[in-house]
C-alpha angles and dihedrals in degrees: 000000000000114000120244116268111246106227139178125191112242117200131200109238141171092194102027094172092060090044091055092048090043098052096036085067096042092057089028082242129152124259109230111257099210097152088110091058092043093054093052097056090050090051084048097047093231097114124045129219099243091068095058140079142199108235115159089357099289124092116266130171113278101231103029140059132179134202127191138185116261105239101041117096122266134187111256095207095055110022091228114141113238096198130040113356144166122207130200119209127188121239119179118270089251092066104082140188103248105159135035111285112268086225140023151180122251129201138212125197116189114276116301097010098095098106093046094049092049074056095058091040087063097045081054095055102274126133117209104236101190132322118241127215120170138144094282098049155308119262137149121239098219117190112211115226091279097055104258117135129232136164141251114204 
């Protein structure tokens, strides 16, 4: 028997650390700290300043952001999620979203909170961009403050 592929969901962003706060908050789960290993690099030179940022007063990589679920395991040394993750990864502002994502997340709330949780998706930064209702469900196509669409089920 073949063993499971390890993934990880990579999104397109042009601000990756305000997608990963804003998803991170969208899914409660837990920005990536990865401000030790960082440090470490620095301290070995192998890593340079210019490609660094400041984001929530600890040093974070400039073009790149991560995001992990709070229960699965992480490296401590690294901050790097070992279970389900989202990256964020910067593309330039002229490369612009055009068409409906290929893929796409989609979220549950518990039976009978949709509508609350659509609510908090706004107060996060969401827009609602039509709401759906056919014979095999009901459900709100949400786009994140970049644009990117998701669903709320």
């Amino acid at each position: 028997m073949a063993t499971p592929v390890h993934w990880k969901l990579v999104i397109d962003a042009h601000d990756p650390h305000a997608q990963a706060d804003f998803w991170a908050a969208a899914l409660h789960y837990e920005v990536e700290d990865n401000s030790a290993l960082i440090e470490q690099l620095l301290d070995q030179g192998v890593v340079s300043p210019e490609i660094l940022t400041e984001h929530h007063g600890r040093r974070a990589w400039r073009d790149a952001a991560a995001i992990r679920h709070p229960d699965d395991p992480y490296d401590p040394h690294s901050g790097t999620g070992l279970g389900r993750r989202v990256l964020f990864n910067r593309v330039p502002l002229a490369e612009k979203k055009t068409t409906k994502n290929r893929v796409h997340i989609d979220l549950h709330p518990p039976r009978g909170e949709r509508d609350a949780e659509v609510a908090r998706l706004r107060g996060l930064g969401a827009q609602v961009y039509r709401h759906v209702k056919e014979a095999s469900g009901e459900w709100v196509v949400m786009t994140d403050p970049e644009g990117n669409e998701f669903c709320v089920h």
